[in-house]
C-alpha positions in Angstrom: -3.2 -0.5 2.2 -1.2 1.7 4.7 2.0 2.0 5.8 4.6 1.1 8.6 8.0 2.4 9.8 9.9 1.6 12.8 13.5 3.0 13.7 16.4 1.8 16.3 18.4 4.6 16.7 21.3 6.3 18.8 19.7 9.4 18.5 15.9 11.1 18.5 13.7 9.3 16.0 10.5 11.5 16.2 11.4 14.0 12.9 13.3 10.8 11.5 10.2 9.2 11.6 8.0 12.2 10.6 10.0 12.4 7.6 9.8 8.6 6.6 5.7 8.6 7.3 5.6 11.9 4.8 7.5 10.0 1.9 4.6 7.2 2.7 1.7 9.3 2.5 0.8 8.1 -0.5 -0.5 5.0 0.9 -2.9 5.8 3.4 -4.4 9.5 4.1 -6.8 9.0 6.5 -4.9 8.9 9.7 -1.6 8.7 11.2 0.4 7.9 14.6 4.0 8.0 15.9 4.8 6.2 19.3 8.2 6.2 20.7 9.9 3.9 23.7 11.7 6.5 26.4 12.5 6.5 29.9 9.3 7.3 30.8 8.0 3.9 28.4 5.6 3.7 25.2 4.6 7.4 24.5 1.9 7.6 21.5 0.3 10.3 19.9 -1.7 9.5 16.9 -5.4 11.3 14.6 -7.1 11.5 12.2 -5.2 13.6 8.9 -2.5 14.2 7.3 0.7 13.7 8.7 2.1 17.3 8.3 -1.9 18.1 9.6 -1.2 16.4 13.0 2.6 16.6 14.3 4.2 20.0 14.9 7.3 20.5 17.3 5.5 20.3 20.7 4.8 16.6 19.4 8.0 16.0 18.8 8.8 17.4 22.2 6.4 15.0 23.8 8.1 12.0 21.5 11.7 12.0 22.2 13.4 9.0 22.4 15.9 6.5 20.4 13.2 3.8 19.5 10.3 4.3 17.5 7.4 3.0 15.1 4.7 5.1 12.9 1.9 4.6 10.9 -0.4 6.2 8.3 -3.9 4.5 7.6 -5.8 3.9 4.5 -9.1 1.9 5.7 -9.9 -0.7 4.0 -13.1 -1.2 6.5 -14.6 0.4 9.1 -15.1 4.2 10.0 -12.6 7.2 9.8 -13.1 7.3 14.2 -10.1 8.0 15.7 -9.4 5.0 18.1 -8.9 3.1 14.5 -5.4 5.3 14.2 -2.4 2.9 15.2 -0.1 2.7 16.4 -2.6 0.1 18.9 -1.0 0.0 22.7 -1.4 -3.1 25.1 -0.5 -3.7 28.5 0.2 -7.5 29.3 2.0 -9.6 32.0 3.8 -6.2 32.9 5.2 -5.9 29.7 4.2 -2.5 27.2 3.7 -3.5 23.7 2.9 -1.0 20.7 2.1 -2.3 17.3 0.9 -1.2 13.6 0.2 -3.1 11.2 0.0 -2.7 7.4 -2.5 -5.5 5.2 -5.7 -7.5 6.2 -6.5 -10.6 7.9 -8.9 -13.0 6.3 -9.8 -14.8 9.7 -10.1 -11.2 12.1 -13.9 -12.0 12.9 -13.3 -15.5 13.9 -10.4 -14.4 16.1 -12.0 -11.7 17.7 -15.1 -13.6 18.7 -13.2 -16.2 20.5 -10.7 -13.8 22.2 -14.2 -12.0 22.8 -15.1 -15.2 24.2 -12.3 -15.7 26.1 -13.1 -12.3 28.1 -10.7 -10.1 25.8 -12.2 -6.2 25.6 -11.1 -4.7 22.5 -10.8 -0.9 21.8 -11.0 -0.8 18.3 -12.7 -2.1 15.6 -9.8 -2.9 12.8 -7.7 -6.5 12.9 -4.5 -5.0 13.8 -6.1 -5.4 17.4 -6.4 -9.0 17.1 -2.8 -9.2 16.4 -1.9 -7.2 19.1 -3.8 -9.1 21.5 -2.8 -12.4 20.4 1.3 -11.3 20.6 0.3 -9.7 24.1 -1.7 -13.6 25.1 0.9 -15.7 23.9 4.1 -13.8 25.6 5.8 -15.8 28.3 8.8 -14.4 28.4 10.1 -15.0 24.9 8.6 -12.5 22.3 9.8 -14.4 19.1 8.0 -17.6 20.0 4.7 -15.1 21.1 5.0 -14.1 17.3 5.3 -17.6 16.0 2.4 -18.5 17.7 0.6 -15.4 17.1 1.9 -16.5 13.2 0.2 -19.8 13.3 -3.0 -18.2 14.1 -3.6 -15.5 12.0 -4.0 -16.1 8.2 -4.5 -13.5 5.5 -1.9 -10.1 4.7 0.4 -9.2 7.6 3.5 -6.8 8.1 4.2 -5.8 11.2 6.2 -3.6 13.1 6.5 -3.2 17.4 7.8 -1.9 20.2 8.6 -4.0 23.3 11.1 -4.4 25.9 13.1 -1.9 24.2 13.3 -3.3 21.0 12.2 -3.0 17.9 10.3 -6.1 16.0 9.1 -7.3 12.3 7.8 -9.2 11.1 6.3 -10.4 7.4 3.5 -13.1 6.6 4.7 -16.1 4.7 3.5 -15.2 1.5 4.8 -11.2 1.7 1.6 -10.3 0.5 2.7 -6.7 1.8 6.1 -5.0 1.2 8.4 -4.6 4.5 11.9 -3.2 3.5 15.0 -2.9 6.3 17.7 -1.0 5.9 21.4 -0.4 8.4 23.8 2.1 8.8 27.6 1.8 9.8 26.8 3.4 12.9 24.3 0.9 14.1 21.1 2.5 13.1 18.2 0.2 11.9 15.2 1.3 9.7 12.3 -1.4 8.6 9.3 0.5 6.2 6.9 0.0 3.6 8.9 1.0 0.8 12.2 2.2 0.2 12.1 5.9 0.5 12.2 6.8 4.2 15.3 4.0 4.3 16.5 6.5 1.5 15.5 10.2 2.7 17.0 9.8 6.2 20.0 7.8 5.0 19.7 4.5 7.1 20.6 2.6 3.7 24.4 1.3 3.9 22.4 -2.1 4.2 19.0 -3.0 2.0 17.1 -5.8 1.7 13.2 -6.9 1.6 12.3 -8.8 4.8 11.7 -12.7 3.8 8.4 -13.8 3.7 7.8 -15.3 7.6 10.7 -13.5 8.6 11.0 -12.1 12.2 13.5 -9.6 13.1 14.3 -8.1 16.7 16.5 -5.5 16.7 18.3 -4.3 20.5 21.1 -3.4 21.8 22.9 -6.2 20.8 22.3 -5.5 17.5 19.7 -7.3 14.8 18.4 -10.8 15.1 16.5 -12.6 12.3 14.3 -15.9 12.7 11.9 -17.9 10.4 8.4 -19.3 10.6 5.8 -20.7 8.8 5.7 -22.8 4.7 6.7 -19.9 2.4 4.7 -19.3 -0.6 5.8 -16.2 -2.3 2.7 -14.6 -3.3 4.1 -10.3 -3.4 0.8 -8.6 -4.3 1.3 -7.2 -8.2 -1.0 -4.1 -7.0 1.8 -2.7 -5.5 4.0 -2.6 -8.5 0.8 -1.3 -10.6 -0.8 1.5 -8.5 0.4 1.6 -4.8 4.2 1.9 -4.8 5.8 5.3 -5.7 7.5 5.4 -8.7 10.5 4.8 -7.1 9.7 2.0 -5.0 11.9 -1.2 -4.9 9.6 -4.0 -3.6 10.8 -7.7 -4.0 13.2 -7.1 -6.5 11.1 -5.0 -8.8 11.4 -1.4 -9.6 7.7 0.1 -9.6 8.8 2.7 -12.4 10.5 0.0 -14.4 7.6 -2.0 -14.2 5.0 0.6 -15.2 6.8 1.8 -18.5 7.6 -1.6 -19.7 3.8 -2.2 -19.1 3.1 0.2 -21.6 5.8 -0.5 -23.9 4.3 -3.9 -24.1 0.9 -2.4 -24.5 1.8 -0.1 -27.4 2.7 -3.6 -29.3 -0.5 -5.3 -28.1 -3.0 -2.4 -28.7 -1.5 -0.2 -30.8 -3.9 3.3 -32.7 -3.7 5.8 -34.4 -3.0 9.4 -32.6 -1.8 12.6 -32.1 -1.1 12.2 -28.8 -0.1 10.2 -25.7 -1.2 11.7 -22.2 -1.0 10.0 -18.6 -3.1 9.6 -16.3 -0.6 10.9 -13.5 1.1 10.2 -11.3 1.2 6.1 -11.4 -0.3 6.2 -15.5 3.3 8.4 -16.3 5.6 5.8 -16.8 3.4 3.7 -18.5 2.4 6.1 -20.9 5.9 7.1 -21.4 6.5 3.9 -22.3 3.7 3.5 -24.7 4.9 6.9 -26.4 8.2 5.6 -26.8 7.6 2.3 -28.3 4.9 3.7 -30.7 6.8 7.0 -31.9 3.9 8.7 -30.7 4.5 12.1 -28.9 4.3 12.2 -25.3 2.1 15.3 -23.6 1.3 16.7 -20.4 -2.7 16.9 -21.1 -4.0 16.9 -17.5 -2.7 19.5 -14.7 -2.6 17.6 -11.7 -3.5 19.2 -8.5 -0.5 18.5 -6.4 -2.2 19.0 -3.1 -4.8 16.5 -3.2 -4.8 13.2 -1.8 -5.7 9.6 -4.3 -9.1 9.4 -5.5 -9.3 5.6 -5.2 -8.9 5.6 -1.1 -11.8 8.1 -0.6 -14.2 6.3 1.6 -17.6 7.3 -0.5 -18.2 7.2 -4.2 -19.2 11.2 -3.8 -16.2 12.0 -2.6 -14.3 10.2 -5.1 -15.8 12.1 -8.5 -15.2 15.5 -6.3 -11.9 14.4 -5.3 -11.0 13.3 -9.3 -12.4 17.2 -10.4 -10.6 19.0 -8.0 -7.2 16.9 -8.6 -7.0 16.3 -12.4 -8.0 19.4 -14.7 -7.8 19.0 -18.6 -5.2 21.0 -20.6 -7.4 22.4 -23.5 -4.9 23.8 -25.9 -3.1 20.7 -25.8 -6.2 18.6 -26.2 -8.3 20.5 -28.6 -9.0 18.9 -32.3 -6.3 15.9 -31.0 -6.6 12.1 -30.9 -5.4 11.2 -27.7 -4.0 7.9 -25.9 -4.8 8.1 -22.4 -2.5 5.7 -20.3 -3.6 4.7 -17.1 -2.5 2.1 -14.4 -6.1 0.4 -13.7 -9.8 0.5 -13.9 -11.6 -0.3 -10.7 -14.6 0.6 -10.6 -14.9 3.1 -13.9 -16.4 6.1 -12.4 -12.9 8.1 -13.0 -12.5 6.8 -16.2 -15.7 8.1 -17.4 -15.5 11.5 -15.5 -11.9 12.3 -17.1 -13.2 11.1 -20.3 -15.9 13.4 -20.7 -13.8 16.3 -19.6 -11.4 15.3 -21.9 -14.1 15.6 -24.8 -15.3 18.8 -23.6 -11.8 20.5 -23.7 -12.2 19.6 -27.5 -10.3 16.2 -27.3 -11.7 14.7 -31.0 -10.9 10.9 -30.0 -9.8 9.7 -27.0 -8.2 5.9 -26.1 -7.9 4.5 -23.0 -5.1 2.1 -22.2 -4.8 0.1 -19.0 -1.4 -1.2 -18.0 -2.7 -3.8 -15.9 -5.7 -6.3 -16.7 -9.4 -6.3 -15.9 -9.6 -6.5 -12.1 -12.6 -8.4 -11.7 -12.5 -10.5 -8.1 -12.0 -8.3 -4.8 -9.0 -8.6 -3.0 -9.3 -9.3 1.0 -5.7 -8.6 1.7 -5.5 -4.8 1.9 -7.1 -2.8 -1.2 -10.6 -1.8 -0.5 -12.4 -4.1 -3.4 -14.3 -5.7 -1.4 -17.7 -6.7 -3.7 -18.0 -7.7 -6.9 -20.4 -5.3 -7.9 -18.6 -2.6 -7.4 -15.8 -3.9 -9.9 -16.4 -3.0 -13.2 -14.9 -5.5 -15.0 -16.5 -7.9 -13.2 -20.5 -7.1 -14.6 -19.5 -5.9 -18.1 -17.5 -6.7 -21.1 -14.9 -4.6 -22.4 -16.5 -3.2 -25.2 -19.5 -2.6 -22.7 -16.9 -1.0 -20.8 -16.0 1.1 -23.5 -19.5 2.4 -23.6 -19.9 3.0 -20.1 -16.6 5.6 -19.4 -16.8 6.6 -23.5 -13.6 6.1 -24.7 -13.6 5.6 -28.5 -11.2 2.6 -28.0 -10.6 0.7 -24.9 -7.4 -2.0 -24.3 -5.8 -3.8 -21.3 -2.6 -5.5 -20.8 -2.3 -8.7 -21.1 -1.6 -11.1 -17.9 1.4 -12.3 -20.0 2.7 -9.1 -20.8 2.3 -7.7 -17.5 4.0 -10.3 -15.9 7.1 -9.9 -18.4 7.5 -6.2 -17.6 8.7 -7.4 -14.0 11.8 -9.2 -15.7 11.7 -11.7 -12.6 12.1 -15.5 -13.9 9.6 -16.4 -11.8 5.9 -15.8 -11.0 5.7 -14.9 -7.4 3.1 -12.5 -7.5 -0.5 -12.6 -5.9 -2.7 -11.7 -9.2 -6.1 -12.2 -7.1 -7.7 -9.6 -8.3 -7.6 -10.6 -12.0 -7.3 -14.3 -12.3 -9.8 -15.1 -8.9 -6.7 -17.1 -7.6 -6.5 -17.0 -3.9 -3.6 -18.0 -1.8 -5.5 -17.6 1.3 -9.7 -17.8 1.3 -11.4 -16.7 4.2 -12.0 -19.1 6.7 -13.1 -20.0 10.2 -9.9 -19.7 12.5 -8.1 -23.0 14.8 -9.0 -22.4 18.4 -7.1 -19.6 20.0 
């Protein structure tokens, strides 16, 4: 998971764009880049942090211009080095092209030892450079059909957003594993992100809509241009709506904070128990346990303090840093806890170590039960489109029962959503959702890549 944002503007983008990445900072923490099209060409300046940690005004001195694209990584492989930061630059057939890139390819290492092979020289060790480099090798004069071929290459999770020519470009996989939103203004301003908020906060929003699975779009002076490519599968990735998206995130016709508190008004009636309490695990647990609360007539209670100045626990790239990270950011409220039987409502289990930390905090504040409720199911199978699951035997779910599970984080009752009832909190009348991670279905397996 990261995110992407590109602006076509008639004015400066760099703050619009340092805004929009800071509304996206929830979805990747480890780096961040802005790169701008000017007079002088493709102007980048990208590292390692947080995006208010990296961009101050002589960067936005150094980044003026009307056109624009940013970035801000979670790694789902590969070290924290800065030359991993996109935006990734490429100079081809005397053409500048800047892309970013937000999901995972399932065919990168193929690709990149035949482009290897071909005498390509890559900078970087992430997959976003394969796509780069295959736009950059197919381009012969005509950047739509260097993305269609580019499209019929690559296989796996892919929105994407460039610079070229002076013109802003898009484009989604055909199964939209990964959220890509666009919004227009009146005046002739375009915005394409990850989610919905930077469209909202800068105020580019007189036109929404979701990009189409295997849409392209080119935006220039002549204003926006949409094409279509590739045998569309809807397959939106039900992570998203779960954990990833903010709470107010409108992805693919679902509203993330709808979503989670119908989970748990559906889970109150599948797993119901006696308590004193309801608590959330916050911030992506709060609707969810708001919802449980509400359908069970149980009272609803702030019983952790969250530390609103540190990053998610789940992207930390070590197990260490992840139980430090989960002390430092969620602290038990004792004299709401204390002689209480408590529902904690959470938005997943992944590999249990939180769970089991926050539970024996919990207890040692003087919590007298505590439940643990999971608005999504057992995530059992790794996901190789963009969330960093990538072995089995770091997925709980997958090596132990859930009463084993039970025993393992020490909740005195343990209960997960059903697949049914999750997929009835969406309200869609359809199921277009990638549910990998649960069921083990896979739209896309790994594979060896056609010739490049």
């Amino acid at each position: 998971m990261s995110a992407i944002i590109g602006i076509y503007s008639n004015s400066d983008v760099s703050k619009k764009l340092f805004y929009g990445l800071n509304s996206l900072q929830h979805r990747g923490q480890e780096a961040s880049g802005i790169c701008v099209y000017n007079e002088d060409g493709v102007v980048l300046d990208k590292g390692n942090g947080l995006v208010y940690d990296h961009f101050d005004d002589s960067s936005f001195e150094r980044l003026s211009g009307k056109i624009g694209i940013g970035h801000v990584r979670y790694a789902t492989a590969n070290k924290p080095h800065v030359y991993n930061a996109q935006p990734l630059l490429a100079f081809a057939k005397g053409k500048e092209f800047a892309l970013a890139h937000d999901g995972s390819l399932v065919n990168d290492e193929a690709l990149r030892q035949k482009l290897s092979d071909d005498g390509a020289v890559f900078q970087t060790a992430i997959d976003t450079e394969v796509i780069l480099s295959l736009v950059a090798k197919s381009y012969d004069g005509d950047i739509v059909e260097a993305i269609k071929k580019t499209m019929d290459k690559i296989k796996g999770a892919y929105s994407v957003i460039m610079l070229f020519d002076n013109k802003l470009v898009a484009f989604r996989d055909p199964n939209g594993f990964r959220p890509l939103i666009i919004g227009e203004s009146a005046d002739g301003d375009t915005i394409i992100a990850s989610e919905n908020a930077p469209i909202e906060i800068i105020g580019i929003n007189d036109k929404v809509r979701d990009l189409e699975p295997g849409e392209i779009i080119v935006v220039d002076e002549s204003g926006l241009h949409s094409y279509h490519h590739g045998d569309v599968k809807r397959q939106h990735c039900i992570f998203e709506h779960v954990y990833f998206a903010r709470n107010d995130a409108n992805l693919d016709g679902v509203n993330a904070y709808n979503f989670r508190r119908r989970c748990g008004e559906v889970l109150a009636k599948e797993a119901p128990v006696d308590a004193d309490l309801v608590i959330a695990v916050p911030d992506s647990g709060t609707p969810g346990a708001m919802g449980y609360a509400q359908e069970s007539g149980i009272p609803f209670a702030e019983g952790l303090v969250k530390n609103r100045y540190m990053g998610r626990t789940f992207i930390k790239t070590t197990q260490e840093e992840r139980e430090l990270a989960v002390k430092l950011k969620l602290n038990p409220l004792e004299t709401v806890l204390k002689g209480k039987k408590i529902i904690v409502v959470d938005d997943s289990i992944v590999r249990g170590t939180t769970s089991r930390n926050l539970i024996k905090r919990m207890k040692e504040a003087g919590a007298e039960e505590v439940h643990f409720r999971i608005i999504s199911p057992p995530v059992k199978y790794p996901c190789y489109y963009g969330i960093d699951t990538p072995s089995r035997k770091r997925l709980i779910a997958a090596n132990y029962s859930i009463e084993e599970i039970r025993e393992r984080i020490g909740a005195d009752s343990l209960a997960f959503i059903s697949m049914e009832g999750m997929l009835s909190a969406s309200r869609l009348e359809e199921d277009v959702f990638c549910k990998a991670c649960f069921d083990g279905n896979y739209a896309v397996w790994p594979e060896e890549s056609d010739e490049v």
